[in-house]
PQR file with spaces between the fields and no chain letter, atoms N, CA, C, O and H, PARSE charges and radii, in Angstrom:
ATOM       1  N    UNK     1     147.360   77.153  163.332 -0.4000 1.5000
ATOM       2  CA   UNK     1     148.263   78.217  163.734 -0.0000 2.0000
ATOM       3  C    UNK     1     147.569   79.564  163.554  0.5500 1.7000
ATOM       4  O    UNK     1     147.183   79.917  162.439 -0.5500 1.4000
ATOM       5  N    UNK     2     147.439   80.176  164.435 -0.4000 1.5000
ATOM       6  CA   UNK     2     146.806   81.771  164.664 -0.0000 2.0000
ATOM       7  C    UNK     2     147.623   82.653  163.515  0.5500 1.7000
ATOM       8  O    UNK     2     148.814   82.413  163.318 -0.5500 1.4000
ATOM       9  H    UNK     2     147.753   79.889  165.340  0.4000 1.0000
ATOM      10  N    UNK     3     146.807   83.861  162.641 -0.4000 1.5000
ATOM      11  CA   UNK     3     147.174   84.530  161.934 -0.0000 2.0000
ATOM      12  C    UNK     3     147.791   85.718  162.480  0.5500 1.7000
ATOM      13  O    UNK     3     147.151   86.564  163.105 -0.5500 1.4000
ATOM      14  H    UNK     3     145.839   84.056  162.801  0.4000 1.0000
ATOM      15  N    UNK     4     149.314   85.798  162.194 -0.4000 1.5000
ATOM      16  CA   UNK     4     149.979   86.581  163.031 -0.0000 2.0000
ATOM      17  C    UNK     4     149.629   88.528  162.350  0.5500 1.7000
ATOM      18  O    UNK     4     149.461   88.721  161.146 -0.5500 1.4000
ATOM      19  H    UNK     4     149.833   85.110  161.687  0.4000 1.0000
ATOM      20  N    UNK     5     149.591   89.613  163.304 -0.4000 1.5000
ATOM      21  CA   UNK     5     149.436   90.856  163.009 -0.0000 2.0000
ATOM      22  C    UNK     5     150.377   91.141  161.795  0.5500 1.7000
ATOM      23  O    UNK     5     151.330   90.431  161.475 -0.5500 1.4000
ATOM      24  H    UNK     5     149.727   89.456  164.282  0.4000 1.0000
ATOM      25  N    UNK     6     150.047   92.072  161.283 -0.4000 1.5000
ATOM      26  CA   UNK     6     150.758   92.564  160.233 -0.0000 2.0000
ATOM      27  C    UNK     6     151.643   93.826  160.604  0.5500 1.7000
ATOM      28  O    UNK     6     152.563   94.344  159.970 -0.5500 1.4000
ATOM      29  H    UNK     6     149.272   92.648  161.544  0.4000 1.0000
ATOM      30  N    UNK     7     150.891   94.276  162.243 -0.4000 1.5000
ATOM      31  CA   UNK     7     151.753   95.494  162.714 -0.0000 2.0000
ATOM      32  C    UNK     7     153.244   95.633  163.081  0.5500 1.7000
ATOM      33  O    UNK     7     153.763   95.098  164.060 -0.5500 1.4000
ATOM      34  H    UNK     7     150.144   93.855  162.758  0.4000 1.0000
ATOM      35  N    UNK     8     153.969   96.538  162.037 -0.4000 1.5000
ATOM      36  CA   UNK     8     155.645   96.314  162.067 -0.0000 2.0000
ATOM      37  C    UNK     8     156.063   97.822  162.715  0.5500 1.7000
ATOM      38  O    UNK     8     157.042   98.424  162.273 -0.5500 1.4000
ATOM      39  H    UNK     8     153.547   96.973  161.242  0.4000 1.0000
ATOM      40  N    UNK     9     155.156   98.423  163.900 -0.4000 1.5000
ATOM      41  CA   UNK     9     155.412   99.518  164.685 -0.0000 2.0000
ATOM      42  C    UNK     9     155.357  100.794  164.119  0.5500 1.7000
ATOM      43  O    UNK     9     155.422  101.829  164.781 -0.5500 1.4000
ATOM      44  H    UNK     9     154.361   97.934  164.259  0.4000 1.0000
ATOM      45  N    UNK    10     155.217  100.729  162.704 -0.4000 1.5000
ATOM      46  CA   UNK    10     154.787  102.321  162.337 -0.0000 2.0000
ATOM      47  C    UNK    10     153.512  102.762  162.618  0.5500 1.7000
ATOM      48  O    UNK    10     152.692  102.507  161.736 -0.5500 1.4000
ATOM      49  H    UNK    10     155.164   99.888  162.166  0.4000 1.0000
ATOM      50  N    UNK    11     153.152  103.279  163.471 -0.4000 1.5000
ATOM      51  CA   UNK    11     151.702  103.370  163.685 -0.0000 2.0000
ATOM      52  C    UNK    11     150.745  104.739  163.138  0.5500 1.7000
ATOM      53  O    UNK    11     149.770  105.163  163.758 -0.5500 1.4000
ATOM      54  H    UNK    11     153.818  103.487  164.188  0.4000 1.0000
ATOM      55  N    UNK    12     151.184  105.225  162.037 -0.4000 1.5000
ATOM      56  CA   UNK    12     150.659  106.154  161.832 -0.0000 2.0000
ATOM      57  C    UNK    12     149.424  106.141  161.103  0.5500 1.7000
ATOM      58  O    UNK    12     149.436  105.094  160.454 -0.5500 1.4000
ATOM      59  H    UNK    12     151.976  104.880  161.533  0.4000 1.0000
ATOM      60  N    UNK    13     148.217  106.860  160.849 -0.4000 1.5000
ATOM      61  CA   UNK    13     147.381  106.697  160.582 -0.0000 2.0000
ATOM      62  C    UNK    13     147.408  108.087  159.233  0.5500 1.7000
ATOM      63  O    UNK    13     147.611  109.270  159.506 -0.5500 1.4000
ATOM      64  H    UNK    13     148.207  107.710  161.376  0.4000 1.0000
ATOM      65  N    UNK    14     147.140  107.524  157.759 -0.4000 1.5000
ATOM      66  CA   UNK    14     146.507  108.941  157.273 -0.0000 2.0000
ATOM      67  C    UNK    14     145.660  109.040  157.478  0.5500 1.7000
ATOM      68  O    UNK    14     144.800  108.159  157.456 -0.5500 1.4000
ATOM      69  H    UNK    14     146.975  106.563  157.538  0.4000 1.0000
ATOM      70  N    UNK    15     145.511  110.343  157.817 -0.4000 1.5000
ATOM      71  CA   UNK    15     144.231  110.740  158.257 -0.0000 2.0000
ATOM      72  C    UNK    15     142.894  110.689  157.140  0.5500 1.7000
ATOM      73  O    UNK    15     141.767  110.284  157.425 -0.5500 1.4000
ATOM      74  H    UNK    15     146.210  111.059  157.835  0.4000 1.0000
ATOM      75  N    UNK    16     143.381  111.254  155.691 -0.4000 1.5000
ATOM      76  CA   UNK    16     142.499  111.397  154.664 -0.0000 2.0000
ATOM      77  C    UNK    16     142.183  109.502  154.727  0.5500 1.7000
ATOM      78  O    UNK    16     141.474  108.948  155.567 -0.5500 1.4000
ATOM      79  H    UNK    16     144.297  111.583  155.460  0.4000 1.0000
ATOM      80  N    UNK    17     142.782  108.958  153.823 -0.4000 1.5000
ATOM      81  CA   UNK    17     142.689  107.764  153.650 -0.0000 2.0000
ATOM      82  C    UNK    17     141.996  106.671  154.760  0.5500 1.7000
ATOM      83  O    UNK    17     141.330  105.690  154.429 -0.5500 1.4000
ATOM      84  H    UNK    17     143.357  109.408  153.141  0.4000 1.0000
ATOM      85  N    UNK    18     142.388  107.170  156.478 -0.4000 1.5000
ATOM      86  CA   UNK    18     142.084  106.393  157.153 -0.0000 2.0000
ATOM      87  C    UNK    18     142.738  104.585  157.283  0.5500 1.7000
ATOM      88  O    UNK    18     142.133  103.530  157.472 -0.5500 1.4000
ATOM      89  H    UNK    18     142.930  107.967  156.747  0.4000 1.0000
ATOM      90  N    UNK    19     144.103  104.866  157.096 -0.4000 1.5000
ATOM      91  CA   UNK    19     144.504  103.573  156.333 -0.0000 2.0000
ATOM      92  C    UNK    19     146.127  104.053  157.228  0.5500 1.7000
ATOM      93  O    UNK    19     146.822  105.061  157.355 -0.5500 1.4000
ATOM      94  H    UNK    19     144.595  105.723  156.942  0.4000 1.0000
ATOM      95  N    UNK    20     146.130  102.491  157.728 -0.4000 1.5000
ATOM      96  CA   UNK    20     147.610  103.067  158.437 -0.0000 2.0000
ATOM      97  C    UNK    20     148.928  103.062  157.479  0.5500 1.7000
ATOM      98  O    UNK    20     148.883  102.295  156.517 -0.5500 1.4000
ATOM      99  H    UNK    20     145.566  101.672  157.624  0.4000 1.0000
ATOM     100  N    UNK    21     149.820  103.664  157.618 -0.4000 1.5000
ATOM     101  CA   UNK    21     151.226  103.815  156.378 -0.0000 2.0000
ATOM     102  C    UNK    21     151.820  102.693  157.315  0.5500 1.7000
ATOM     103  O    UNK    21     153.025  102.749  157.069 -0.5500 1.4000
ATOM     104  H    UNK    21     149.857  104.287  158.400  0.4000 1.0000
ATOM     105  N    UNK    22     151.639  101.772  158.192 -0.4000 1.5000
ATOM     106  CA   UNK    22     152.933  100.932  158.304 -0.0000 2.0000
ATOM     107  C    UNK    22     152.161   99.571  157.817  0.5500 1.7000
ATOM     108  O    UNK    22     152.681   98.743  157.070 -0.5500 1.4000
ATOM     109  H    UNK    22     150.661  101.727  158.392  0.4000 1.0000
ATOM     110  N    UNK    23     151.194   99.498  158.211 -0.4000 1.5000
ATOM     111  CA   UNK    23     150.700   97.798  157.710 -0.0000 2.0000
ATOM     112  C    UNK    23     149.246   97.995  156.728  0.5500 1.7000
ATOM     113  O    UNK    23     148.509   97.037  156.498 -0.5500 1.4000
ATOM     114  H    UNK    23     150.771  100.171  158.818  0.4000 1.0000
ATOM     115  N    UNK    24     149.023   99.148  156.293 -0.4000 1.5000
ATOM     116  CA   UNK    24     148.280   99.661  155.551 -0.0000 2.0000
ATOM     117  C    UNK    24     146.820   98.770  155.460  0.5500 1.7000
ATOM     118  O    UNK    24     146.109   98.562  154.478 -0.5500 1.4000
ATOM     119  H    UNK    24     149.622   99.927  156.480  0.4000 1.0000
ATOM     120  N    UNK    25     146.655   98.312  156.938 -0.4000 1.5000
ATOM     121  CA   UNK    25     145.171   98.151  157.226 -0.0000 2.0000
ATOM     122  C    UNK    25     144.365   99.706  157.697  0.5500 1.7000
ATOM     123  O    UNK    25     144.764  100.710  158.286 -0.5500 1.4000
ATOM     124  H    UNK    25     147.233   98.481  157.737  0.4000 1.0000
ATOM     125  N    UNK    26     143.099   99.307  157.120 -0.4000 1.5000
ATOM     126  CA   UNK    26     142.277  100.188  157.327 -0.0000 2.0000
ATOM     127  C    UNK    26     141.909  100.531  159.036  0.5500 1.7000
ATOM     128  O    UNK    26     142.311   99.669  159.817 -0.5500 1.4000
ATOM     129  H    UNK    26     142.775   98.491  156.641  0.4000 1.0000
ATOM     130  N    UNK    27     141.326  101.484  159.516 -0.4000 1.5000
ATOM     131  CA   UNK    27     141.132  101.956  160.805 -0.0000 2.0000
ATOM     132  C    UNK    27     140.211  100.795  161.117  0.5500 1.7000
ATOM     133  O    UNK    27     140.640  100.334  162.175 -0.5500 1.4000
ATOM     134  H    UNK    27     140.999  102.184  158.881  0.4000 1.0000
ATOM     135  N    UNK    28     139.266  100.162  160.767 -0.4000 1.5000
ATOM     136  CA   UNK    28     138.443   99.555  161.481 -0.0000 2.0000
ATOM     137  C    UNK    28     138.869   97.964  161.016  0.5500 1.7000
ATOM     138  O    UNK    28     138.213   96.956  161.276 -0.5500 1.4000
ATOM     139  H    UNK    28     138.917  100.537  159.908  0.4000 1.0000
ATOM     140  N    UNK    29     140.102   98.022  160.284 -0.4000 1.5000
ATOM     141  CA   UNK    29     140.215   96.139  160.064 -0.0000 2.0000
ATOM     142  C    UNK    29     141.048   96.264  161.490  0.5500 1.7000
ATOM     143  O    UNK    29     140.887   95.296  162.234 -0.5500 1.4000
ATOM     144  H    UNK    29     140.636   98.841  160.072  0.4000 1.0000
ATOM     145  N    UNK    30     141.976   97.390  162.014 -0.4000 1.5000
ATOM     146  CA   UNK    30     142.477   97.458  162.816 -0.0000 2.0000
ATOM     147  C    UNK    30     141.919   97.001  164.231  0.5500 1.7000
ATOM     148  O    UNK    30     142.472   96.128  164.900 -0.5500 1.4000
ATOM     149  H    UNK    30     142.107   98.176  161.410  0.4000 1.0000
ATOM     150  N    UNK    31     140.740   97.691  164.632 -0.4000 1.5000
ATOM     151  CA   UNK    31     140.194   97.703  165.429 -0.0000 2.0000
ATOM     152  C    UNK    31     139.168   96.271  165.617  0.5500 1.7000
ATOM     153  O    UNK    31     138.465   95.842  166.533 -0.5500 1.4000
ATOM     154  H    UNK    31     140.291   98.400  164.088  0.4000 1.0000
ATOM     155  N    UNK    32     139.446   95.889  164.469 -0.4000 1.5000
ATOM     156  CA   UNK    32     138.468   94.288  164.251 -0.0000 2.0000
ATOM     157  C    UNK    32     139.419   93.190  164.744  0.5500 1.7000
ATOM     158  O    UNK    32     139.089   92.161  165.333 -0.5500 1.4000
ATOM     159  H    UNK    32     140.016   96.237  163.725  0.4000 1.0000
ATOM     160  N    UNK    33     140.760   93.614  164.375 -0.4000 1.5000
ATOM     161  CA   UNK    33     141.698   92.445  164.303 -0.0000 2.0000
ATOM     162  C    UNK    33     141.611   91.291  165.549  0.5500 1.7000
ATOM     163  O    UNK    33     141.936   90.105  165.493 -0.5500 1.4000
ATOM     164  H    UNK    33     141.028   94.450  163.897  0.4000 1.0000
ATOM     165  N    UNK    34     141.108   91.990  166.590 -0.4000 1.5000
ATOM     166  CA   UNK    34     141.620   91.195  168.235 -0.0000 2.0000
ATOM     167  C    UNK    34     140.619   90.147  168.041  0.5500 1.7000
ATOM     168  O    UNK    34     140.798   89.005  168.463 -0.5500 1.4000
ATOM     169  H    UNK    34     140.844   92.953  166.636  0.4000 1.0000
ATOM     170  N    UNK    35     139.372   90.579  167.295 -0.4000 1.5000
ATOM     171  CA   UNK    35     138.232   89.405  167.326 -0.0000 2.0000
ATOM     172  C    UNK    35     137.859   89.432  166.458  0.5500 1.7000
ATOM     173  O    UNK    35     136.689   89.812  166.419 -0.5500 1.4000
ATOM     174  H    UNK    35     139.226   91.507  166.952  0.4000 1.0000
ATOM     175  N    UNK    36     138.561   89.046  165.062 -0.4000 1.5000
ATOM     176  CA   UNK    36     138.772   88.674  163.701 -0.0000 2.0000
ATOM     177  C    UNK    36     138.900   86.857  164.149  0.5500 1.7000
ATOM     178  O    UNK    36     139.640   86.338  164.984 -0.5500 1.4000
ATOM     179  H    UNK    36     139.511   88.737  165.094  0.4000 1.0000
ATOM     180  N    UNK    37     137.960   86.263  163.305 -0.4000 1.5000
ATOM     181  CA   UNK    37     138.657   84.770  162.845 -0.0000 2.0000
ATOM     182  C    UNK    37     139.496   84.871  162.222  0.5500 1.7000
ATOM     183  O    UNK    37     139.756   85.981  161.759 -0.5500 1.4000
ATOM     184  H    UNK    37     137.359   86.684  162.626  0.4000 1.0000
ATOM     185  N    UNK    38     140.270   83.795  161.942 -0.4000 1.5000
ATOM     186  CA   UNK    38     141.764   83.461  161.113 -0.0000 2.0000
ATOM     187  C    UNK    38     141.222   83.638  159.771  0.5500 1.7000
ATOM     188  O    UNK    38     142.057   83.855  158.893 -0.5500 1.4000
ATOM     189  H    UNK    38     140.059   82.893  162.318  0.4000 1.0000
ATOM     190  N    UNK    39     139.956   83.588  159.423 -0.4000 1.5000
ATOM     191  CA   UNK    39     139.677   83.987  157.896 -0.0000 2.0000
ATOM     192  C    UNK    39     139.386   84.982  157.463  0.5500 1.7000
ATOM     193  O    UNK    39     139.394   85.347  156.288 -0.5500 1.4000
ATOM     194  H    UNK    39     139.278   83.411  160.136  0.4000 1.0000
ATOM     195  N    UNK    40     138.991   85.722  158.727 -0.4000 1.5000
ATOM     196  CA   UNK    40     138.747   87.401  158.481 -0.0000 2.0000
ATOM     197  C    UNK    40     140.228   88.451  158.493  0.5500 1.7000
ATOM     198  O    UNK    40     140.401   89.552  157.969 -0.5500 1.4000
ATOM     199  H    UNK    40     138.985   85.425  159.682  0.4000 1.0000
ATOM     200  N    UNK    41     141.256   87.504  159.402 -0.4000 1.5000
ATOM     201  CA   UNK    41     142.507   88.313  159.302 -0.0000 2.0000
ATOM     202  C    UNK    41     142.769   88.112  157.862  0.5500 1.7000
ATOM     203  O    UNK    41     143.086   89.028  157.103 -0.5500 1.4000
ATOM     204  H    UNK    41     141.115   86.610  159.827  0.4000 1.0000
ATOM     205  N    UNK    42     142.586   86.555  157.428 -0.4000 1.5000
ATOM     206  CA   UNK    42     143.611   86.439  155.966 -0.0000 2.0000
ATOM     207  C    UNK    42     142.988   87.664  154.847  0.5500 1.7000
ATOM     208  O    UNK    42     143.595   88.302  153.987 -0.5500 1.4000
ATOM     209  H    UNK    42     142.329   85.811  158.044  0.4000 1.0000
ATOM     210  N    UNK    43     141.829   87.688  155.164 -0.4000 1.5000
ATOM     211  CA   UNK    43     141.029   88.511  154.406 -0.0000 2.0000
ATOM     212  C    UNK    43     141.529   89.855  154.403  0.5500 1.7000
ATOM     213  O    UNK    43     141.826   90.507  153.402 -0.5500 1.4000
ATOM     214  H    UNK    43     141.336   87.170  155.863  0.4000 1.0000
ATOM     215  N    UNK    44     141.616   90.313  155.904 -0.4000 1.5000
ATOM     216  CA   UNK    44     142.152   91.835  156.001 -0.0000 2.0000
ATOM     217  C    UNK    44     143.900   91.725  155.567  0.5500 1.7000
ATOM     218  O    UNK    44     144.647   92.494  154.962 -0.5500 1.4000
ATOM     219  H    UNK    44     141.375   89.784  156.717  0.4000 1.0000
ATOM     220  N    UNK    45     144.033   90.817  155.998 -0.4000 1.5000
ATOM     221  CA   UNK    45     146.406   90.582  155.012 -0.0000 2.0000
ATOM     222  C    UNK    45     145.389   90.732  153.617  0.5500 1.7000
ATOM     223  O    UNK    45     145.578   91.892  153.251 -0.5500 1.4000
ATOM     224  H    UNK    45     143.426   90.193  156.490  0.4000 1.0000
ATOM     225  N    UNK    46     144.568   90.199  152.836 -0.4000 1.5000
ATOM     226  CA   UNK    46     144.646   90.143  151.217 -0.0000 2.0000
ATOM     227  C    UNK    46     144.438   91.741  151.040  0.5500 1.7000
ATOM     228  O    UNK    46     145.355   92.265  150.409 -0.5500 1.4000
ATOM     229  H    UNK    46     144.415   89.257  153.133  0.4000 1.0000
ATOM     230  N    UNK    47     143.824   92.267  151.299 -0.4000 1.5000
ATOM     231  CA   UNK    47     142.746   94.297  151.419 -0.0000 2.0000
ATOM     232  C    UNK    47     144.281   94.696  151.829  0.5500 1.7000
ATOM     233  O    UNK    47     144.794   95.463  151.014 -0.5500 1.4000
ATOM     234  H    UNK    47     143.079   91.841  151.812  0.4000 1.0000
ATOM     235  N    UNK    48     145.055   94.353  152.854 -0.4000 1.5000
ATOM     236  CA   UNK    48     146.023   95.691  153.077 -0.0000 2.0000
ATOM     237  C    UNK    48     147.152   95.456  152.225  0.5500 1.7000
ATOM     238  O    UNK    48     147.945   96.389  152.094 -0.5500 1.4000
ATOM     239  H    UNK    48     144.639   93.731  153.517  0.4000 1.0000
ATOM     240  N    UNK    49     147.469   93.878  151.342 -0.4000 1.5000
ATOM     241  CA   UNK    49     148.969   94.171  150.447 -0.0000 2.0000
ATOM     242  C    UNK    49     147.872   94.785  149.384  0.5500 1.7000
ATOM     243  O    UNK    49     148.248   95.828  148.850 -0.5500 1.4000
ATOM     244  H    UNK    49     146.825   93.121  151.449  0.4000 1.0000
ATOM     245  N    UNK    50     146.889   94.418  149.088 -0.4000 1.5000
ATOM     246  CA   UNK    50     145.997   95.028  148.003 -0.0000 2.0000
ATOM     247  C    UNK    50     146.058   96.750  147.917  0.5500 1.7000
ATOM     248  O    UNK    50     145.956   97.581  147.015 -0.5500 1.4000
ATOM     249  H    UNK    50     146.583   93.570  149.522  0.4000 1.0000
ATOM     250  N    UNK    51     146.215   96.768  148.947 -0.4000 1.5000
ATOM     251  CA   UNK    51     146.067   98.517  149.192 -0.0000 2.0000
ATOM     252  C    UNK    51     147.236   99.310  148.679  0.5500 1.7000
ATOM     253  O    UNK    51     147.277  100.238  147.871 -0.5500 1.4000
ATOM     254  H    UNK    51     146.297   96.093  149.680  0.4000 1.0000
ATOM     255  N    UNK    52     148.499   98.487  149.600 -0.4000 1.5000
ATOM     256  CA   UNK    52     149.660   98.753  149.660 -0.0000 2.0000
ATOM     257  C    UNK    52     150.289   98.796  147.925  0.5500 1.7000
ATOM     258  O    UNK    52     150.912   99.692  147.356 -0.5500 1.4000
ATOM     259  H    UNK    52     148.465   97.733  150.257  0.4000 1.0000
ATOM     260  N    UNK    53     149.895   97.637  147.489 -0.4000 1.5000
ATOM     261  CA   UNK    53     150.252   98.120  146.074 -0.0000 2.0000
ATOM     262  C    UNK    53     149.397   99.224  145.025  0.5500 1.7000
ATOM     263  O    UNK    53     150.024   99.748  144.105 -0.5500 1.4000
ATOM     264  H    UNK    53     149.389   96.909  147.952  0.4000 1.0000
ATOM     265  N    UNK    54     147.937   99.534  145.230 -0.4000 1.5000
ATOM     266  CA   UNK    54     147.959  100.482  145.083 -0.0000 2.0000
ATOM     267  C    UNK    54     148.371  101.672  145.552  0.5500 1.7000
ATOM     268  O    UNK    54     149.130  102.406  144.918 -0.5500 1.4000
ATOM     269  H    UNK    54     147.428   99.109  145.977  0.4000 1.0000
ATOM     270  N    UNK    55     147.987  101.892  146.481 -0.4000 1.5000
ATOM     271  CA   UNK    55     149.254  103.530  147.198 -0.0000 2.0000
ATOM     272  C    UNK    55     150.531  103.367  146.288  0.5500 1.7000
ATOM     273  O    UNK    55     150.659  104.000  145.241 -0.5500 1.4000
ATOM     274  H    UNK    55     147.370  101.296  146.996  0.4000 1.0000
ATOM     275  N    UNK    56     151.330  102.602  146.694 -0.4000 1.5000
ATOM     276  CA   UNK    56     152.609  102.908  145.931 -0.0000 2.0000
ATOM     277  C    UNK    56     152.385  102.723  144.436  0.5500 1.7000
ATOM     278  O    UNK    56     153.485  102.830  143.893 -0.5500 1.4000
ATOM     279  H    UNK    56     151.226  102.087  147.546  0.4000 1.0000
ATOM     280  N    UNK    57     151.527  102.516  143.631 -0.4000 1.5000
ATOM     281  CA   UNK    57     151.608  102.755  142.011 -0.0000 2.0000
ATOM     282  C    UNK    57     151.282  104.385  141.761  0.5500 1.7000
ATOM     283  O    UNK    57     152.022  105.118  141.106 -0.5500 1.4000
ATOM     284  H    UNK    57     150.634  102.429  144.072  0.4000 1.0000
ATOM     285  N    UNK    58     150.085  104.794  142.381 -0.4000 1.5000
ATOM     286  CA   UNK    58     149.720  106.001  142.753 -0.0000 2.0000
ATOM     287  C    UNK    58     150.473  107.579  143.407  0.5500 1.7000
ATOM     288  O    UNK    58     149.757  108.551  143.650 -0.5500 1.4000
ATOM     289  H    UNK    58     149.483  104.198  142.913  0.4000 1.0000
């Protein structure tokens, strides 16, 4: 089964960070995603909840 996007339509990008505020992948996991293997997405899902809980402790 294909690793589904993490994109939930907020598409904003910070600019400093480079890290989007809705699925809090980075600009270039973004741009990787279309021709990401299923192990490189799981990889980029582990980096963006990873992220996501830092930002929000921060």
């Amino acid at each position: 089964m294909a690793v589904s996007s993490p994109c939930i339509g907020i598409c904003e990008l910070d600019a400093q960070k480079q890290v989007c505020t809705g699925c809090f992948r980075h600009i270039d996991e973004i741009g990787a995603w279309r021709t990401a293997s299923d192990g490189q997405k799981k990889r980029i899902l582990k980096m963006a909840r990873d992220r996501k809980k830092q930002l929000e402790k921060s």
